[in-house]
VEXFI-688697 format. One record per atom (N, C-alpha, C): residue in one letter; x, y, z; atom name; chain; residue number from 1. Coordinates in steps of 0.2 Angstrom, whole numbers, plus 5000, padded with zeros to 4 digits. Layout:
NODE   aa     xx     yy     zz   at   ch     i
NODE    A      X      Y      Z   CA    A   NUM
...
***
This chain:
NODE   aa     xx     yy     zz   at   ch     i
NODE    X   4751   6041   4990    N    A     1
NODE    X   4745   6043   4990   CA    A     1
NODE    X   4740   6038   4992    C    A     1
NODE    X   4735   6040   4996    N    A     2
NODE    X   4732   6034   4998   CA    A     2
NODE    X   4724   6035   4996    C    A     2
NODE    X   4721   6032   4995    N    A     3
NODE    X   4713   6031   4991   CA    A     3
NODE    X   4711   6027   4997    C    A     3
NODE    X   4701   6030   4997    N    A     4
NODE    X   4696   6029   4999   CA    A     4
NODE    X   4692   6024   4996    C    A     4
NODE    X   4692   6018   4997    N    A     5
NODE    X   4688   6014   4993   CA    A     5
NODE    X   4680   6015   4995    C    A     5
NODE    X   4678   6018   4992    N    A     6
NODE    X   4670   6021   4993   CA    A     6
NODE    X   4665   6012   4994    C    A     6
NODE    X   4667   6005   4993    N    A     7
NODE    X   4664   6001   4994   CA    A     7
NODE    X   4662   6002   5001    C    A     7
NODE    X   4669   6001   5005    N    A     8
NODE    X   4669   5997   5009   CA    A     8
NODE    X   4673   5999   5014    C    A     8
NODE    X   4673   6008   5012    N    A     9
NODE    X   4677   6013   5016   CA    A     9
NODE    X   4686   6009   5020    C    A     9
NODE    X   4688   6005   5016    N    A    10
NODE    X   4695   6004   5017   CA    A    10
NODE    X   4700   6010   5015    C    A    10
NODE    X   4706   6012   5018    N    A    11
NODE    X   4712   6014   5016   CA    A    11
NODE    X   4716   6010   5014    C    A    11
NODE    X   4716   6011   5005    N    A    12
NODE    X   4723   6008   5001   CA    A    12
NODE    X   4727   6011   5001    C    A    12
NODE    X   4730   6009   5002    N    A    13
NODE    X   4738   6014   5000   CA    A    13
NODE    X   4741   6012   4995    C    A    13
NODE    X   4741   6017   4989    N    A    14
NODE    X   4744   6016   4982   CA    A    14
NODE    X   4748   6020   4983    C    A    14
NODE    X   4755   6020   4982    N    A    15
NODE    X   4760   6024   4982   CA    A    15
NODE    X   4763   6023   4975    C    A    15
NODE    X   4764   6028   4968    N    A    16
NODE    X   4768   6028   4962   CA    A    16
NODE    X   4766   6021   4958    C    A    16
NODE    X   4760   6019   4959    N    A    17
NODE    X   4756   6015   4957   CA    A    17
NODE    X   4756   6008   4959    C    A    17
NODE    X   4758   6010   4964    N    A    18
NODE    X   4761   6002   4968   CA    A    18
NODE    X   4756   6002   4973    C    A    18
NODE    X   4753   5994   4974    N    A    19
NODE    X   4748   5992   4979   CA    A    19
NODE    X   4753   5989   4983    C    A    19
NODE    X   4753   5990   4991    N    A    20
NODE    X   4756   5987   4994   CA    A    20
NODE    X   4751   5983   4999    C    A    20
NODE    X   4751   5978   4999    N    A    21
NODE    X   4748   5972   5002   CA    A    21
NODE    X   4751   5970   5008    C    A    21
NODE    X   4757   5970   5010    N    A    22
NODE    X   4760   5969   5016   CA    A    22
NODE    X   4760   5972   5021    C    A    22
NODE    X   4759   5969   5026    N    A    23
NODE    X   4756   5971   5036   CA    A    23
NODE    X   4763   5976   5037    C    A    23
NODE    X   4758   5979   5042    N    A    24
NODE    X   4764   5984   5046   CA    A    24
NODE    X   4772   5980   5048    C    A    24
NODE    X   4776   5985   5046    N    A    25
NODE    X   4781   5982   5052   CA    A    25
NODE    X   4781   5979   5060    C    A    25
NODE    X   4778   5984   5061    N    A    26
NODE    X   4780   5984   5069   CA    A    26
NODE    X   4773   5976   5072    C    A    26
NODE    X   4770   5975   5067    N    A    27
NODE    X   4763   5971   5070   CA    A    27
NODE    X   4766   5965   5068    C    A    27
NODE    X   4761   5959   5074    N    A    28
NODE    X   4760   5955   5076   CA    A    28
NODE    X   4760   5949   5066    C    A    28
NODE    X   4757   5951   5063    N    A    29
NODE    X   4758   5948   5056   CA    A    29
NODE    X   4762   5949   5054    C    A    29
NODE    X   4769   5952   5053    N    A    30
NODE    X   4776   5956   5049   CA    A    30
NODE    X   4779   5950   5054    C    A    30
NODE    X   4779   5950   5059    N    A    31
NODE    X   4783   5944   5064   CA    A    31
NODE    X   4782   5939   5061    C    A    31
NODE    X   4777   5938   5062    N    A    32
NODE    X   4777   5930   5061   CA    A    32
NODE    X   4778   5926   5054    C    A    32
NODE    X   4777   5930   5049    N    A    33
NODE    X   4780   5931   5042   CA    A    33
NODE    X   4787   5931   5040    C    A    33
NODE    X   4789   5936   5044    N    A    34
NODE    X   4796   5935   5046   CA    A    34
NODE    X   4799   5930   5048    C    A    34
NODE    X   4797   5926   5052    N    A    35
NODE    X   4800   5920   5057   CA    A    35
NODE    X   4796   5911   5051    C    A    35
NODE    X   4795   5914   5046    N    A    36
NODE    X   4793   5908   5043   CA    A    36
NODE    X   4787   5905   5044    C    A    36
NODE    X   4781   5908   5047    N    A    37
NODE    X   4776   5904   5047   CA    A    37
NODE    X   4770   5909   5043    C    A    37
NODE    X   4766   5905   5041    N    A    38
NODE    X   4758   5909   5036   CA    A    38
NODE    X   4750   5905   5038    C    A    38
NODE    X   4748   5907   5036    N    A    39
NODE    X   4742   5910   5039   CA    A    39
NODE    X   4738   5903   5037    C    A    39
NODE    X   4733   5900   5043    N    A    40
NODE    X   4732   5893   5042   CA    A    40
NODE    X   4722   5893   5041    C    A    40
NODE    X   4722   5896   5046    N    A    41
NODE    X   4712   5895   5047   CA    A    41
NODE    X   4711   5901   5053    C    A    41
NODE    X   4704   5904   5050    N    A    42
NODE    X   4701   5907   5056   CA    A    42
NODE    X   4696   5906   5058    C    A    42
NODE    X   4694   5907   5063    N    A    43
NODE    X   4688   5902   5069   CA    A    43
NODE    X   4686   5907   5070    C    A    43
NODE    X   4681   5905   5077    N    A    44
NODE    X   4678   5909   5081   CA    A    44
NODE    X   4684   5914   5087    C    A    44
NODE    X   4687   5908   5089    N    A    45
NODE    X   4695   5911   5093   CA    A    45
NODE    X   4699   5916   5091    C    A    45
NODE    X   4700   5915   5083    N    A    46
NODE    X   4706   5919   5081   CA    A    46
NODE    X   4707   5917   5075    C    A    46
NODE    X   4714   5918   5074    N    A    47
NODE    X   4718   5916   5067   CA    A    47
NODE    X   4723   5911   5071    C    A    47
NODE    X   4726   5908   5067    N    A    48
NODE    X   4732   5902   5068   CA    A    48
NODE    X   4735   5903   5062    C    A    48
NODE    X   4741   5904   5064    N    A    49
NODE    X   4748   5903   5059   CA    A    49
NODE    X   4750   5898   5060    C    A    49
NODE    X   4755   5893   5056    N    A    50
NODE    X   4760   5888   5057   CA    A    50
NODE    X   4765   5889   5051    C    A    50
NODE    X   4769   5884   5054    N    A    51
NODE    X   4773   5883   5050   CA    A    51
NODE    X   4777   5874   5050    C    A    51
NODE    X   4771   5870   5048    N    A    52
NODE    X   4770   5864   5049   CA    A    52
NODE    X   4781   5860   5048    C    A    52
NODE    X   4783   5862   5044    N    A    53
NODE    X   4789   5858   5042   CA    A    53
NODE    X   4794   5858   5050    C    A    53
NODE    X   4792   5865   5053    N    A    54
NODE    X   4797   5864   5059   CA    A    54
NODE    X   4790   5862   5064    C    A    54
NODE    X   4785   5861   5065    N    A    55
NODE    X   4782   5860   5069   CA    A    55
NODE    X   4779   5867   5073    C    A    55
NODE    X   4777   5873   5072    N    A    56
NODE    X   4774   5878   5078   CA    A    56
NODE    X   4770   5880   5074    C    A    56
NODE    X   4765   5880   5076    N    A    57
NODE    X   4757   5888   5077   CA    A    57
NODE    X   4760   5893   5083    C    A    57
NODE    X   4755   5899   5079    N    A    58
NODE    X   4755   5905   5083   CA    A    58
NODE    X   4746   5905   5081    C    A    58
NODE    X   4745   5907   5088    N    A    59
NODE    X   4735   5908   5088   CA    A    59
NODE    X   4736   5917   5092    C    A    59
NODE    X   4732   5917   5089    N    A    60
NODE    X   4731   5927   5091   CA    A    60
NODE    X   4724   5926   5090    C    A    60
NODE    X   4721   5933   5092    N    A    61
NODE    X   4714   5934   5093   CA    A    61
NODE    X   4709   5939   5087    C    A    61
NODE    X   4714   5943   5085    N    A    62
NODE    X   4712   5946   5079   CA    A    62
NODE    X   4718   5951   5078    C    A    62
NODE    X   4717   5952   5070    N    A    63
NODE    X   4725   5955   5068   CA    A    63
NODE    X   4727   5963   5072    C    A    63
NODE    X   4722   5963   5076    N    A    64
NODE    X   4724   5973   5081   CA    A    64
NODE    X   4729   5967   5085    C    A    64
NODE    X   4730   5962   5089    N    A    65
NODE    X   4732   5960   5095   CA    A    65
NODE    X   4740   5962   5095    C    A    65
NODE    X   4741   5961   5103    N    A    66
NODE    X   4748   5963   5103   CA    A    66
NODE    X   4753   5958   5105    C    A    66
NODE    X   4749   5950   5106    N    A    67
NODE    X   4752   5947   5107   CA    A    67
NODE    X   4751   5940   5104    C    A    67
NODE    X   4753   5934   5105    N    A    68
NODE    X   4752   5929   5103   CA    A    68
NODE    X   4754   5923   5108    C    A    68
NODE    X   4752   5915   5104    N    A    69
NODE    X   4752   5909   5109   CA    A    69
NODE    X   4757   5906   5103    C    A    69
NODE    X   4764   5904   5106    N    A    70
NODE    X   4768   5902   5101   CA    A    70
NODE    X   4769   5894   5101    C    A    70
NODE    X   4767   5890   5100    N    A    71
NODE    X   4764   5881   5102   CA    A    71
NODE    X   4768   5878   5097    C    A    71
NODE    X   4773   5873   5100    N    A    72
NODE    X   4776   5868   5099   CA    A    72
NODE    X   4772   5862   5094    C    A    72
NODE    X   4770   5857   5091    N    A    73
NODE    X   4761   5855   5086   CA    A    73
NODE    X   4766   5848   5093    C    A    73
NODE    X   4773   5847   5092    N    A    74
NODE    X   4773   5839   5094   CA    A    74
NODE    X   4773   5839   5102    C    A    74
NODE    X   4773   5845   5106    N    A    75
NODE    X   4774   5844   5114   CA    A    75
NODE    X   4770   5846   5117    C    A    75
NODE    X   4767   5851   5112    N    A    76
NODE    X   4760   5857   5115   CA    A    76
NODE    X   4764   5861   5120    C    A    76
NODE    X   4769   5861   5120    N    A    77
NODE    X   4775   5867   5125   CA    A    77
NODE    X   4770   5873   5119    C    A    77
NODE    X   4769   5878   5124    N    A    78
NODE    X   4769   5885   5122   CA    A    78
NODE    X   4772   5891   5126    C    A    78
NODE    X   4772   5896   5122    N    A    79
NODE    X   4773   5904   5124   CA    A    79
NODE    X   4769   5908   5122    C    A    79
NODE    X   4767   5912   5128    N    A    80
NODE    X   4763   5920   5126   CA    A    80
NODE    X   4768   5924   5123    C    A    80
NODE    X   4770   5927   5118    N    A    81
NODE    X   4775   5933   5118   CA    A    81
NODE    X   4771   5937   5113    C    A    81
NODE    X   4773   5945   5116    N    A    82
NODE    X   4771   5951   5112   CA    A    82
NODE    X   4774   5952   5107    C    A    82
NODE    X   4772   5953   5103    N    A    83
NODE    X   4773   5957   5096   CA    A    83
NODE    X   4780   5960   5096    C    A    83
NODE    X   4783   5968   5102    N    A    84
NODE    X   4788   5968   5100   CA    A    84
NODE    X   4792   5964   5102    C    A    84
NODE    X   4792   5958   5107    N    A    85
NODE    X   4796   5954   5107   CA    A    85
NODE    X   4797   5949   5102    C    A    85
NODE    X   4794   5947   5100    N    A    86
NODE    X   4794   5942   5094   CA    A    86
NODE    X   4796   5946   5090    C    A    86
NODE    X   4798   5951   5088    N    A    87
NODE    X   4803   5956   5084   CA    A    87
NODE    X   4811   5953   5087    C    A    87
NODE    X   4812   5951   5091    N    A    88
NODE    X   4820   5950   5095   CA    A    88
NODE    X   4821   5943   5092    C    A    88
NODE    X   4815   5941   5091    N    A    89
NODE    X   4818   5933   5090   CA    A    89
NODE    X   4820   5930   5082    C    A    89
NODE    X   4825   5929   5083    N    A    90
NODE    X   4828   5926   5077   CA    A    90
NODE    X   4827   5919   5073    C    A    90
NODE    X   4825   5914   5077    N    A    91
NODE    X   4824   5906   5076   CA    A    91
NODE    X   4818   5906   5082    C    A    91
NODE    X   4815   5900   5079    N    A    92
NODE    X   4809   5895   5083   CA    A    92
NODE    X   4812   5888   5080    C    A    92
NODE    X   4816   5886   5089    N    A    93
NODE    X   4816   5880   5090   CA    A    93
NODE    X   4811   5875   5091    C    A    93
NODE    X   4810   5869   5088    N    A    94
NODE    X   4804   5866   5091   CA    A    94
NODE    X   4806   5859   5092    C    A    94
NODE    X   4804   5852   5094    N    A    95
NODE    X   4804   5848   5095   CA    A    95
NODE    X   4805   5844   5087    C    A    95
NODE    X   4802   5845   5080    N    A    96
NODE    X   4802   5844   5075   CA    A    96
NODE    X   4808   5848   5071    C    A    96
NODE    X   4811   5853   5073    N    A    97
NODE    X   4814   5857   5070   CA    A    97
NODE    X   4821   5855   5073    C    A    97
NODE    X   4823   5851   5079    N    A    98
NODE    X   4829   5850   5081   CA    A    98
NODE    X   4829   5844   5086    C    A    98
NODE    X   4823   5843   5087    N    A    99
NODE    X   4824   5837   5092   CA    A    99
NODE    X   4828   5837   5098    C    A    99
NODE    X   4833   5832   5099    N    A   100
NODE    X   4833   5831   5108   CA    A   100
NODE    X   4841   5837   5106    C    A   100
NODE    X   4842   5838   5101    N    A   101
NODE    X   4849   5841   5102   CA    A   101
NODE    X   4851   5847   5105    C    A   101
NODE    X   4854   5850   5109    N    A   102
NODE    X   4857   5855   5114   CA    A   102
NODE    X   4858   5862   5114    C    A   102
***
C-alpha cells in the first residue's frame, strides 16, 4: 500500500506496516551499496560515495543518474560505468585494496 505524504507530496511505500527505506534494485544506489561503499558528501556536482578502507569513491550527478565515476583515492585511476553494469561487478580492486599483486 503506498501513501501520499500530503507535506511534501512524496510516495512512501508502507507495505503490512513495513517502511521500506531501501533504493531501487536496478538503480545506481542499490549498486554501489552492494559493492560496499556509502554515502560520503553532497556538493554542487553531485554525491560521492567511498568506501575509504579499500580506497574507491564513486561521484554521480544526482540519484536519477544512470552512471557513475568509479576513482581509485591512491592513483586517481577512474571509470565511468553505468548502473547496469556495475550490477555485473562482483569486487572493486584498487591500489589500497590489493596493491602491486596480479
Amino acid at each position: 500500500m503506498a501513501s501520499n505524504n500530503a507535506d511534501n507530496n512524496d510516495t512512501v511505500a508502507v507495505n503490512d506496516g513495513i517502511l521500506d527505506l531501501r533504493p531501487p534494485k536496478g538503480g545506481l544506489v542499490y549498486q554501489l551499496l552492494r559493492l560496499g561503499l556509502t554515502f560520503d558528501h553532497k556538493d554542487d556536482s553531485g554525491e560521492t560515495w567511498c568506501d575509504y578502507s579499500r580506497g574507491v569513491t564513486a561521484t554521480f550527478t544526482d540519484r536519477q543518474a544512470t552512471e557513475t565515476v568509479i576513482a581509485d583515492m591512491d592513483t586517481k585511476d577512474a571509470e565511468t560505468i553505468t548502473a547496469s553494469r556495475l550490477a555485473t561487478v562482483t569486487e572493486i580492486k584498487t591500489w589500497r585494496s590489493d596493491g602491486a599483486e596480479e
